[in-house]
mmCIF entry with sequence, helices, sheets and N, C-alpha, C, O atoms, coordinates in Angstrom:
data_MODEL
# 
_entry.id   MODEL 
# 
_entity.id                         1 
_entity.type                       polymer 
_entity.pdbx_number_of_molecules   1 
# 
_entity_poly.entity_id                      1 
_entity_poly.type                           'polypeptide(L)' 
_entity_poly.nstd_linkage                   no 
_entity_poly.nstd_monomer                   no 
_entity_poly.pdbx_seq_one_letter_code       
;(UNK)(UNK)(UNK)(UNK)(UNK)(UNK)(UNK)(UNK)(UNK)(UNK)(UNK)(UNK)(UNK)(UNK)(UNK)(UNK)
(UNK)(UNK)(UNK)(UNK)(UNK)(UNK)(UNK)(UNK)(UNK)(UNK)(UNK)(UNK)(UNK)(UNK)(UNK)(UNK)
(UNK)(UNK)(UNK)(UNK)(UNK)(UNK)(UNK)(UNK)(UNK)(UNK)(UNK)(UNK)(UNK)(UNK)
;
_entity_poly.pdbx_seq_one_letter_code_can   XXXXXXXXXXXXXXXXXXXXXXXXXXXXXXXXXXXXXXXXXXXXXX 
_entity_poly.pdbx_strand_id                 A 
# 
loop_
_entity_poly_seq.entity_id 
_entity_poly_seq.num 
_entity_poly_seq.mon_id 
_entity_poly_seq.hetero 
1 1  UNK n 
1 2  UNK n 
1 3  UNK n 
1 4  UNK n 
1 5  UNK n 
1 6  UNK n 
1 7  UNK n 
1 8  UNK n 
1 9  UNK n 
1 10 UNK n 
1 11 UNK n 
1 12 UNK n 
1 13 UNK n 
1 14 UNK n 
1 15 UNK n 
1 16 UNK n 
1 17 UNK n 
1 18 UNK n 
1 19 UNK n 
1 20 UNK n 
1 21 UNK n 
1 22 UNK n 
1 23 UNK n 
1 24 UNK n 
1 25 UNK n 
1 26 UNK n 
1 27 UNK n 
1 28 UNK n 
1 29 UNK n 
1 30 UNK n 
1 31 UNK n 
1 32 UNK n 
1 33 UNK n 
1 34 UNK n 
1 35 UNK n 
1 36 UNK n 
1 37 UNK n 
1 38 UNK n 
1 39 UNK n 
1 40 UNK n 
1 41 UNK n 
1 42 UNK n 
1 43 UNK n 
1 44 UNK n 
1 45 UNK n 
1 46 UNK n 
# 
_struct_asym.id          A 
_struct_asym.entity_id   1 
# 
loop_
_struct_conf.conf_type_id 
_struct_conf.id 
_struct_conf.pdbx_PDB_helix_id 
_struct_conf.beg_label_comp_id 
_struct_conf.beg_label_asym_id 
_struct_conf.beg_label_seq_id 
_struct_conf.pdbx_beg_PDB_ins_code 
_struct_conf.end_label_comp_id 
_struct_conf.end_label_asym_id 
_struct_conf.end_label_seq_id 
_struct_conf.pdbx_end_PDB_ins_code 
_struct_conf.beg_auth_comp_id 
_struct_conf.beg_auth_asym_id 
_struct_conf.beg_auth_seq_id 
_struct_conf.end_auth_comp_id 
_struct_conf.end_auth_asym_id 
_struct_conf.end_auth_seq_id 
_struct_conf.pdbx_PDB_helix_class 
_struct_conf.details 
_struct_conf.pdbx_PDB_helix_length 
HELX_P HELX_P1 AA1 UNK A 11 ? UNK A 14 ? UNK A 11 UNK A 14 1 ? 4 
HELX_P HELX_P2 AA2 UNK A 17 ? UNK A 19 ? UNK A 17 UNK A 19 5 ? 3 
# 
_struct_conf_type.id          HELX_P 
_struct_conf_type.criteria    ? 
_struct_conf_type.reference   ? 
# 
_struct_sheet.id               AA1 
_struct_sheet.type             ? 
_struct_sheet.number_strands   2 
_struct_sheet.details          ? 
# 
_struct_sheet_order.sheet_id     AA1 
_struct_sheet_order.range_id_1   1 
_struct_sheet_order.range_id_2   2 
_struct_sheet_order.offset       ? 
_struct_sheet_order.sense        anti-parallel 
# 
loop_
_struct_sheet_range.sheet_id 
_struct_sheet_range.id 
_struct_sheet_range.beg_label_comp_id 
_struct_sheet_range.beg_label_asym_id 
_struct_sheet_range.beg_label_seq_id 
_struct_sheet_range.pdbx_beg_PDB_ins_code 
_struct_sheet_range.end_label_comp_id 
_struct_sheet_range.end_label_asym_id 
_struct_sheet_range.end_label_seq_id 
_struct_sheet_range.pdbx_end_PDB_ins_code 
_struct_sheet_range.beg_auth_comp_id 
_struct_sheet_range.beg_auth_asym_id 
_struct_sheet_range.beg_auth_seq_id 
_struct_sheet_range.end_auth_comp_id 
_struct_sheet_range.end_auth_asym_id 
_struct_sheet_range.end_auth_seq_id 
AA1 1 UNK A 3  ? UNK A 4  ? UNK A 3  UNK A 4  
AA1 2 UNK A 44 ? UNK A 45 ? UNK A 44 UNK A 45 
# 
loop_
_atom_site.group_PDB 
_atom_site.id 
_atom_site.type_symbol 
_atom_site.label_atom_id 
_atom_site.label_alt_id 
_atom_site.label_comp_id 
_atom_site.label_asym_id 
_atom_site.label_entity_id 
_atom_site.label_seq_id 
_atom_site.pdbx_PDB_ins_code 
_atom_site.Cartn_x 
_atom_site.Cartn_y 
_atom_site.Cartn_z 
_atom_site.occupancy 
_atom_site.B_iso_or_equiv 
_atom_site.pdbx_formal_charge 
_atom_site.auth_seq_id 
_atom_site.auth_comp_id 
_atom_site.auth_asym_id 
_atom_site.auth_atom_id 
_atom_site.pdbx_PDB_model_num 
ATOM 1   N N  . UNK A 1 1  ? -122.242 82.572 146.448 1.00 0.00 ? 1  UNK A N  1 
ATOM 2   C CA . UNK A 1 1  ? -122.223 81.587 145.387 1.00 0.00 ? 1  UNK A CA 1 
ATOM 3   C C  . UNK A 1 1  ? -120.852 80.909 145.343 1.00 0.00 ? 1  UNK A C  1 
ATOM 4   O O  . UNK A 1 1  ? -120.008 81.388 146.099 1.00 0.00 ? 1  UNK A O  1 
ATOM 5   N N  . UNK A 1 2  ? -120.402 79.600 144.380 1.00 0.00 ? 2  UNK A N  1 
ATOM 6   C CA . UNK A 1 2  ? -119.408 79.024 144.528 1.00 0.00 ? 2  UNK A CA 1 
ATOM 7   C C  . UNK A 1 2  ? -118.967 78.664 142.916 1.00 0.00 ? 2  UNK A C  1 
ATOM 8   O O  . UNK A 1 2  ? -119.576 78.061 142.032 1.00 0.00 ? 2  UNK A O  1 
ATOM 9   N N  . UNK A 1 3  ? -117.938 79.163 142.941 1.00 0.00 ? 3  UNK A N  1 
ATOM 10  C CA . UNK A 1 3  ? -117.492 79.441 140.931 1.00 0.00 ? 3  UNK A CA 1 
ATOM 11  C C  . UNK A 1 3  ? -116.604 77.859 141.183 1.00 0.00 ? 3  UNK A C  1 
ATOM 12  O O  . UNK A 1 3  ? -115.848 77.617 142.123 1.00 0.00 ? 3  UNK A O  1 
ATOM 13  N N  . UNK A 1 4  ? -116.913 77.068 140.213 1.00 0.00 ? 4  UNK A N  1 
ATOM 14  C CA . UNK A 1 4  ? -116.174 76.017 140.213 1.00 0.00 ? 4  UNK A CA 1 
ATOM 15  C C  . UNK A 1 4  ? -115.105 75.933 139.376 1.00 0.00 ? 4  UNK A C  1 
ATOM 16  O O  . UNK A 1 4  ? -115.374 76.521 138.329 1.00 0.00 ? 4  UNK A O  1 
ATOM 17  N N  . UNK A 1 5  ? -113.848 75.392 139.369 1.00 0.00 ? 5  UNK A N  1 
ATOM 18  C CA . UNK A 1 5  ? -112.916 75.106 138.229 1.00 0.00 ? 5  UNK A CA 1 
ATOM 19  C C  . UNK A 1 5  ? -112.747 73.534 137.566 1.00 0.00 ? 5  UNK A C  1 
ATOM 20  O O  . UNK A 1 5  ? -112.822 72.555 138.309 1.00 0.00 ? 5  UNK A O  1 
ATOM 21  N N  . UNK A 1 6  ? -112.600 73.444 136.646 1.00 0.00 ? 6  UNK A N  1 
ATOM 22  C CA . UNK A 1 6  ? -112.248 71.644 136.120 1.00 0.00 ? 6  UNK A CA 1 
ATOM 23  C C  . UNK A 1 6  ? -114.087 71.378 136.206 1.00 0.00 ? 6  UNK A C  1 
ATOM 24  O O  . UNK A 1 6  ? -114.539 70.558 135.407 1.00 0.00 ? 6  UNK A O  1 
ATOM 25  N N  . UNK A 1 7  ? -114.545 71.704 136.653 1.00 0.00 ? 7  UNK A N  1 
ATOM 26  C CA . UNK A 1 7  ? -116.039 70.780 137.270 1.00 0.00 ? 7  UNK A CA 1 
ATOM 27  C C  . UNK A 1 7  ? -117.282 71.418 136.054 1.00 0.00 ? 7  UNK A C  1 
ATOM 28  O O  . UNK A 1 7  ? -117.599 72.607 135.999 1.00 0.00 ? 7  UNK A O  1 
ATOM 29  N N  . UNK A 1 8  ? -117.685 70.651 135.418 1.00 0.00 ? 8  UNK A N  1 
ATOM 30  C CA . UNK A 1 8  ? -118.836 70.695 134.236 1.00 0.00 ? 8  UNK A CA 1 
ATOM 31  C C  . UNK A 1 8  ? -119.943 71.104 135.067 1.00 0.00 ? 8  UNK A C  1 
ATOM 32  O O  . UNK A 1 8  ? -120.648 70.153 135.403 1.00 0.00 ? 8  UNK A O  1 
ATOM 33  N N  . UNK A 1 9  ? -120.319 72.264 135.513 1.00 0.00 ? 9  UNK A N  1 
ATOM 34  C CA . UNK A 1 9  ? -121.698 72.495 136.249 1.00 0.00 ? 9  UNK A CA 1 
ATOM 35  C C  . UNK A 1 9  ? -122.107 73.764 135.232 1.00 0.00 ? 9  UNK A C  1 
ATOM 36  O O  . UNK A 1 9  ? -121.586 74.648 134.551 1.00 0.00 ? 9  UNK A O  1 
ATOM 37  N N  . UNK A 1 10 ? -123.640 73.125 135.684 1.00 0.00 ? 10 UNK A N  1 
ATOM 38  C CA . UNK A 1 10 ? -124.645 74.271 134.979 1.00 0.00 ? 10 UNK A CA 1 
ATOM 39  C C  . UNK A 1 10 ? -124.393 75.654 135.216 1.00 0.00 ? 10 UNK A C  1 
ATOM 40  O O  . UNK A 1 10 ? -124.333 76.002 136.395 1.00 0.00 ? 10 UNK A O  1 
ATOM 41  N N  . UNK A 1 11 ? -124.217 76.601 134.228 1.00 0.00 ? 11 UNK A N  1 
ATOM 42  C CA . UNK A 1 11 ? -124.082 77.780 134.311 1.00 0.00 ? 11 UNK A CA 1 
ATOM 43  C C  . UNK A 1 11 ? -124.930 78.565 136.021 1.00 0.00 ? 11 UNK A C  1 
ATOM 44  O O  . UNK A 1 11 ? -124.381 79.241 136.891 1.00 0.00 ? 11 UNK A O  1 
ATOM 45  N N  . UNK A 1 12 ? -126.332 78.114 135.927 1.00 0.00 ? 12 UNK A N  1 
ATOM 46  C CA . UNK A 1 12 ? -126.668 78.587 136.966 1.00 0.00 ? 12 UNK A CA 1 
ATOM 47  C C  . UNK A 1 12 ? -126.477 78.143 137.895 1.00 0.00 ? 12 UNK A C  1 
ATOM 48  O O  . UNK A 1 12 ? -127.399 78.454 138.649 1.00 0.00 ? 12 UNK A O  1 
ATOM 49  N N  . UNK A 1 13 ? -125.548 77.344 138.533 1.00 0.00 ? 13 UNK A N  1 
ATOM 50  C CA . UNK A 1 13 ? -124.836 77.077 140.133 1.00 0.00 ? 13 UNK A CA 1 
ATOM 51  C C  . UNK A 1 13 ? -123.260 77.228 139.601 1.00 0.00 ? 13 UNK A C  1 
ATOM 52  O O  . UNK A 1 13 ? -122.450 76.958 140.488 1.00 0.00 ? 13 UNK A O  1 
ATOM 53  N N  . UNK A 1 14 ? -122.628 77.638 138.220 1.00 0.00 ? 14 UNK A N  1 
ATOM 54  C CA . UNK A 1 14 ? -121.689 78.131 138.731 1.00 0.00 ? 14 UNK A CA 1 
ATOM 55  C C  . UNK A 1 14 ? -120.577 79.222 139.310 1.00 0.00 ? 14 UNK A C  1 
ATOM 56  O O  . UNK A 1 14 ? -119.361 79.219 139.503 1.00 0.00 ? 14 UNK A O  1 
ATOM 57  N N  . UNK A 1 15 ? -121.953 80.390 139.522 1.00 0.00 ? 15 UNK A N  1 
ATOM 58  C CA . UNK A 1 15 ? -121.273 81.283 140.175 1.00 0.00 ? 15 UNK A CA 1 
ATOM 59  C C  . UNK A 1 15 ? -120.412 82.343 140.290 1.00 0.00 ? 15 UNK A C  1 
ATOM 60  O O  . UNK A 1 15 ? -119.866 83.000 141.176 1.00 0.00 ? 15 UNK A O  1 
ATOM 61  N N  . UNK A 1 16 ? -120.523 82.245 138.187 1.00 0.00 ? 16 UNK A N  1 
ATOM 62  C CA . UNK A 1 16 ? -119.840 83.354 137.868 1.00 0.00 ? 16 UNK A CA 1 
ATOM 63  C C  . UNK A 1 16 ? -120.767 84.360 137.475 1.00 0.00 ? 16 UNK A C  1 
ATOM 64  O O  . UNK A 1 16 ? -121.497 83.874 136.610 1.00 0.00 ? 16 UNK A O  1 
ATOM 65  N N  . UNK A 1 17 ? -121.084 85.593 137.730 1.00 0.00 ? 17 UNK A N  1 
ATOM 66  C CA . UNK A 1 17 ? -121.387 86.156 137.996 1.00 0.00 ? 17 UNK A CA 1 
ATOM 67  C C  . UNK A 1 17 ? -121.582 87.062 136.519 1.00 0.00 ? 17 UNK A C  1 
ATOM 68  O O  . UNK A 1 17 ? -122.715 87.470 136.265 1.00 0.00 ? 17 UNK A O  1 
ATOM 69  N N  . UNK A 1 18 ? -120.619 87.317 135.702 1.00 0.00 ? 18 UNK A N  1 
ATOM 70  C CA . UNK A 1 18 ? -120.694 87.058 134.062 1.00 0.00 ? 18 UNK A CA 1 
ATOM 71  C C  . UNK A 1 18 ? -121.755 86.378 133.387 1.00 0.00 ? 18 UNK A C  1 
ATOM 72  O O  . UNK A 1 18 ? -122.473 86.888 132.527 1.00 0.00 ? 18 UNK A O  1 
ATOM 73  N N  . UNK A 1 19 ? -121.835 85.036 133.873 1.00 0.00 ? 19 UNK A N  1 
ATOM 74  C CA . UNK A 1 19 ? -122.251 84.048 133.199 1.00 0.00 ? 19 UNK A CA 1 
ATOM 75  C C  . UNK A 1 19 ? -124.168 84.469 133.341 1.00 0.00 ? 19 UNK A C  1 
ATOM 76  O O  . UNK A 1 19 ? -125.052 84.072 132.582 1.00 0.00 ? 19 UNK A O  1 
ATOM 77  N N  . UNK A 1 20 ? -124.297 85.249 134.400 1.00 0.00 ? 20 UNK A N  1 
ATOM 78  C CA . UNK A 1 20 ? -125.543 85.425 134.937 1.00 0.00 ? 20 UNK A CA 1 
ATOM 79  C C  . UNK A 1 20 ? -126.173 84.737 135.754 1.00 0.00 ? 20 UNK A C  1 
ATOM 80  O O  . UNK A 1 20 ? -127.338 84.392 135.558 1.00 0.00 ? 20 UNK A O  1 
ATOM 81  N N  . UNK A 1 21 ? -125.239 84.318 137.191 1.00 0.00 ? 21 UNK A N  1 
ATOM 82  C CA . UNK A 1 21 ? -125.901 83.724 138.048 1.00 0.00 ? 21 UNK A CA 1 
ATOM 83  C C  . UNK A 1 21 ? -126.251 84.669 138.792 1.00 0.00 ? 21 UNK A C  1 
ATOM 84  O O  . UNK A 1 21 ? -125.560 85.679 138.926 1.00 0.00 ? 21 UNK A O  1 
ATOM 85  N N  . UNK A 1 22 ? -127.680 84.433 139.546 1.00 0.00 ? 22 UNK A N  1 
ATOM 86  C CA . UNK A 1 22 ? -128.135 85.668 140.845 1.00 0.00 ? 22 UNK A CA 1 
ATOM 87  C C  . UNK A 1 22 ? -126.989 85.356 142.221 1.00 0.00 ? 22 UNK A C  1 
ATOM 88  O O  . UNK A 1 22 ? -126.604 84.319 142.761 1.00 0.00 ? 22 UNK A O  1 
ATOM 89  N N  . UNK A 1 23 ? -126.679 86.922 142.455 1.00 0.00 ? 23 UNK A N  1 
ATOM 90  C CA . UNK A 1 23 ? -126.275 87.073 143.525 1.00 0.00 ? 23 UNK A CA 1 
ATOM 91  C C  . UNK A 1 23 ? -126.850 86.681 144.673 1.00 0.00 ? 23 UNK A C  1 
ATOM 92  O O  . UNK A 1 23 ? -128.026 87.044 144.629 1.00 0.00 ? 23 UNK A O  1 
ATOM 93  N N  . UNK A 1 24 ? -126.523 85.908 146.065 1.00 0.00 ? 24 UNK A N  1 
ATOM 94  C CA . UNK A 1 24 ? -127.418 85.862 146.870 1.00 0.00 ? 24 UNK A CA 1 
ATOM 95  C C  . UNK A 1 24 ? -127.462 86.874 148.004 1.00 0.00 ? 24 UNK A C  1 
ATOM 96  O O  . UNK A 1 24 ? -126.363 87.429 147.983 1.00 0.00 ? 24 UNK A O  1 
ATOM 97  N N  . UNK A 1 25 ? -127.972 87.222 148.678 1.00 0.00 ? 25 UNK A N  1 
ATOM 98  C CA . UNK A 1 25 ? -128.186 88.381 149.774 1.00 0.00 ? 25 UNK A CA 1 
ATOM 99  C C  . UNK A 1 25 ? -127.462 87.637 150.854 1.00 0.00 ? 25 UNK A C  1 
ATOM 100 O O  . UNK A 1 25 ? -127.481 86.413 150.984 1.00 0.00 ? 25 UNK A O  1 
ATOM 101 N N  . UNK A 1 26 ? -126.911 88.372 151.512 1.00 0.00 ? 26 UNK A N  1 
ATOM 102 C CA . UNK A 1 26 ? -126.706 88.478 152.834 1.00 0.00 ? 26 UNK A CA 1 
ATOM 103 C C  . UNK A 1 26 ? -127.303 87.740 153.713 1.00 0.00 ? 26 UNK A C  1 
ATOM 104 O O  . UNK A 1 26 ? -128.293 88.131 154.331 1.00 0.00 ? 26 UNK A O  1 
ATOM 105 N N  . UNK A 1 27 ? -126.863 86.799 153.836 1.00 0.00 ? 27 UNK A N  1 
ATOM 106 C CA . UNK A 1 27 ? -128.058 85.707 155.082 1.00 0.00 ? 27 UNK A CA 1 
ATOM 107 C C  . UNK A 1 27 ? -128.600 84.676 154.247 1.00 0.00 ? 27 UNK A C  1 
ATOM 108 O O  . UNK A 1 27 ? -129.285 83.738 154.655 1.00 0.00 ? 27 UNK A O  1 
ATOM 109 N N  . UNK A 1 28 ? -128.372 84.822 153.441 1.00 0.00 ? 28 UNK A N  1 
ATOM 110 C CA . UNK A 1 28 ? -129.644 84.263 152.349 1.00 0.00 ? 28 UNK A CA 1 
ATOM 111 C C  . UNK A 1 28 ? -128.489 82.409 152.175 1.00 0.00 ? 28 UNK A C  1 
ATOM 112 O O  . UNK A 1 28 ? -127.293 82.177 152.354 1.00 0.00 ? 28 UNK A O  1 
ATOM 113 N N  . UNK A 1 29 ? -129.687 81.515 151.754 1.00 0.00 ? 29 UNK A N  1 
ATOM 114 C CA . UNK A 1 29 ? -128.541 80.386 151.440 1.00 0.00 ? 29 UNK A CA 1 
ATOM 115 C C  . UNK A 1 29 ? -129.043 79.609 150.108 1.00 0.00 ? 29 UNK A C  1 
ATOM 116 O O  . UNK A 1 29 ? -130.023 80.044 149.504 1.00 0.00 ? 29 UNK A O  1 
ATOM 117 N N  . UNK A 1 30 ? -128.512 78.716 149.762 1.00 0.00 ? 30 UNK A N  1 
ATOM 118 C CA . UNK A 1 30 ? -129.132 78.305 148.168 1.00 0.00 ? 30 UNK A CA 1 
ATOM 119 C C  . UNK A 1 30 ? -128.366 77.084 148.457 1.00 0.00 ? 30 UNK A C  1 
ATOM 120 O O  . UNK A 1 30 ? -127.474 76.894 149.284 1.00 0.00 ? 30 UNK A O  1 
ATOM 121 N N  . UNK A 1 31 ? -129.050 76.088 147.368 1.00 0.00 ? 31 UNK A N  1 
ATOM 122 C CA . UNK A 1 31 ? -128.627 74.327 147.406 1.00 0.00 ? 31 UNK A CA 1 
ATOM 123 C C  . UNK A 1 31 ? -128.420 74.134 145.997 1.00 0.00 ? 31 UNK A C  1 
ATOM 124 O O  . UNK A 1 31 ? -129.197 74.036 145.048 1.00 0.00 ? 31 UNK A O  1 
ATOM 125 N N  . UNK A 1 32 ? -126.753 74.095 146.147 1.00 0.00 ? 32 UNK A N  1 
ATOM 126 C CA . UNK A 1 32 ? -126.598 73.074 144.532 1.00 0.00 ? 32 UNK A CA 1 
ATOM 127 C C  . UNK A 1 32 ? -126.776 71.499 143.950 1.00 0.00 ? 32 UNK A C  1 
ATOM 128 O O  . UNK A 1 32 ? -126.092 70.530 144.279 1.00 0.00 ? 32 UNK A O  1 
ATOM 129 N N  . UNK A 1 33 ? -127.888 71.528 142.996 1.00 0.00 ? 33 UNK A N  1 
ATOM 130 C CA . UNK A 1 33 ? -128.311 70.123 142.954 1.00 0.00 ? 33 UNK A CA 1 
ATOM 131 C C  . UNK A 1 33 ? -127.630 69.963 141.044 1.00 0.00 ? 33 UNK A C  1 
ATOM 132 O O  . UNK A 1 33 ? -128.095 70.598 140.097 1.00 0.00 ? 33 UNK A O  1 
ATOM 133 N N  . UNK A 1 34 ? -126.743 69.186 140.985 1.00 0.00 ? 34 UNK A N  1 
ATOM 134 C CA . UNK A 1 34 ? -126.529 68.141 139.977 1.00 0.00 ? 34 UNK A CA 1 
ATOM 135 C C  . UNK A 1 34 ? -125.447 67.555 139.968 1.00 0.00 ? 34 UNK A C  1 
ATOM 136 O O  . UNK A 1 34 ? -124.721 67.693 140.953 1.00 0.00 ? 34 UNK A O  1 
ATOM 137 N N  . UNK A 1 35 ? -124.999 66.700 138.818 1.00 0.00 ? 35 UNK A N  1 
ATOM 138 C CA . UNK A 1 35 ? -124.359 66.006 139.116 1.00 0.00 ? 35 UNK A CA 1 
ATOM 139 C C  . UNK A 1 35 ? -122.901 65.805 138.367 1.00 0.00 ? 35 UNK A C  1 
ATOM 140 O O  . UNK A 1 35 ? -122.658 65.544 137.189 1.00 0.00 ? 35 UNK A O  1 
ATOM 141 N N  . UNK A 1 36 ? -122.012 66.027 139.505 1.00 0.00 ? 36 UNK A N  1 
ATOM 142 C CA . UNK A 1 36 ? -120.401 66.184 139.457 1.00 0.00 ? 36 UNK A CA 1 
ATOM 143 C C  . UNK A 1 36 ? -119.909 65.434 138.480 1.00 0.00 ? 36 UNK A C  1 
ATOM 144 O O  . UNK A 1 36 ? -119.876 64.227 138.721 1.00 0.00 ? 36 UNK A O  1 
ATOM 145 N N  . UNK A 1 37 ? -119.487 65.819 137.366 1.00 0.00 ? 37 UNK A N  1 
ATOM 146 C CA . UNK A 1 37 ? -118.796 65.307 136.009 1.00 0.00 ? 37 UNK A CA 1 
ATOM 147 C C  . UNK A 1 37 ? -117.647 66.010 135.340 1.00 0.00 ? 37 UNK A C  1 
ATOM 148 O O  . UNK A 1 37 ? -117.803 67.173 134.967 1.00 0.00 ? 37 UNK A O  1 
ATOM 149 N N  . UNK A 1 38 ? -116.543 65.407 135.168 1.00 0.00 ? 38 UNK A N  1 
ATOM 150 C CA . UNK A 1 38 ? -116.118 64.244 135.714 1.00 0.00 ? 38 UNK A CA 1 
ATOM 151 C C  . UNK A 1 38 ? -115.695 64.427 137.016 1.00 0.00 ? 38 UNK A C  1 
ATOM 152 O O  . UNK A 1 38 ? -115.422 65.522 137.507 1.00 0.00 ? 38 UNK A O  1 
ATOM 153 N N  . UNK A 1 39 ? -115.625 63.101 137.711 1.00 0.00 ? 39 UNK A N  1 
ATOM 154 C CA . UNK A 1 39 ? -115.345 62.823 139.422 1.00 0.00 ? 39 UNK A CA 1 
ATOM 155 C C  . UNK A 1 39 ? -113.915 63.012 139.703 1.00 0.00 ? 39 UNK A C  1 
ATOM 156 O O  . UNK A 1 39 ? -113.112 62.377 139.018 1.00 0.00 ? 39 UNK A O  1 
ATOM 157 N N  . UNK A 1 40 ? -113.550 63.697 140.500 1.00 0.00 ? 40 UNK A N  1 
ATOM 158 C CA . UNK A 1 40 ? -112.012 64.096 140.610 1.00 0.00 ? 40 UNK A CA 1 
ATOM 159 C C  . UNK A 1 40 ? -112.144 64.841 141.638 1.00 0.00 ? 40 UNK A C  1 
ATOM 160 O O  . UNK A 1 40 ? -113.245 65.182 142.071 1.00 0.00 ? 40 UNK A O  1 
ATOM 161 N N  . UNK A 1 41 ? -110.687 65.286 142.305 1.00 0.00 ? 41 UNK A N  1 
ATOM 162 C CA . UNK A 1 41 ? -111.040 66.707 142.779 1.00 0.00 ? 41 UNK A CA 1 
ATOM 163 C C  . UNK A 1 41 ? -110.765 68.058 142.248 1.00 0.00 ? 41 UNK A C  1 
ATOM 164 O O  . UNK A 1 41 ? -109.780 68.359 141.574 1.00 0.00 ? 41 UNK A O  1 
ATOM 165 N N  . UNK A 1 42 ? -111.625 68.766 142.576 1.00 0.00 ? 42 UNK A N  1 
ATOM 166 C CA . UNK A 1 42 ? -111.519 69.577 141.798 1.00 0.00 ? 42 UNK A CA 1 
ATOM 167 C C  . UNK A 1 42 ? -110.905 71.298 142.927 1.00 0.00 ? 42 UNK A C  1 
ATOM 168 O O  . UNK A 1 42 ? -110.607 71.156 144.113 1.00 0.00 ? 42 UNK A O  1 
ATOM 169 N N  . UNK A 1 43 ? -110.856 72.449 142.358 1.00 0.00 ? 43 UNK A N  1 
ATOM 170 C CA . UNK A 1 43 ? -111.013 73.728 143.262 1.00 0.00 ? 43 UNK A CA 1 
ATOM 171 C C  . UNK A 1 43 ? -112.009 74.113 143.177 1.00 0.00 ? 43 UNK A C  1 
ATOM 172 O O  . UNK A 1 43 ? -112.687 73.685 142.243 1.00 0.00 ? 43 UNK A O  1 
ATOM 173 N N  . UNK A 1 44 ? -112.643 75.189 144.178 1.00 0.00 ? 44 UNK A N  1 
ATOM 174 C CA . UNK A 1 44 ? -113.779 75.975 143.637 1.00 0.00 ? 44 UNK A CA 1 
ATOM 175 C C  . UNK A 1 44 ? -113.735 77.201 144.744 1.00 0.00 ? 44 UNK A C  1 
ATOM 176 O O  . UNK A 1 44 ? -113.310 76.825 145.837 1.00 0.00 ? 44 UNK A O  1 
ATOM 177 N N  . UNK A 1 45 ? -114.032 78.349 144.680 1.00 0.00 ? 45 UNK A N  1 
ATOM 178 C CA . UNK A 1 45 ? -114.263 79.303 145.612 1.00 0.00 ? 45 UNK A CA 1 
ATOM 179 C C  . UNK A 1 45 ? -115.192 80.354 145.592 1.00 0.00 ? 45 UNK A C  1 
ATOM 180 O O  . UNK A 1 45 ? -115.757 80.549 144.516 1.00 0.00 ? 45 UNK A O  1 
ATOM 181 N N  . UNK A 1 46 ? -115.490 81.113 146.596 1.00 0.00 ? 46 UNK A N  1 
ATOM 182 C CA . UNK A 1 46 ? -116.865 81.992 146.732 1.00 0.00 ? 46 UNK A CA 1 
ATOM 183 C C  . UNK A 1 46 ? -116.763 83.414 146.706 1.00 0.00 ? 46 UNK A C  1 
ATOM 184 O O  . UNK A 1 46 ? -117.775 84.107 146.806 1.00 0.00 ? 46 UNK A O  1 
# 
């Protein structure tokens, strides 16, 4: 998963693990769909 910082994303793609996002398995892959607010750059890590 990918925990974002500065970046307004839905609890469930962001990856904290607290927050109650599912862990993914080993091999396994997942697609984050919405939309980046506000536009900047931001950090984020896994």
């Amino acid at each position: 998963s990918v925990h974002w910082h500065g970046l307004y994303a839905p609890s469930e793609v962001d990856g904290a693990m607290e927050e109650g996002t599912p862990m993914l398995a080993p091999g396994a892959s997942a697609r984050y769909t919405f939309a980046a607010k506000p536009s900047g750059t931001f950090w984020y890590h896994s």
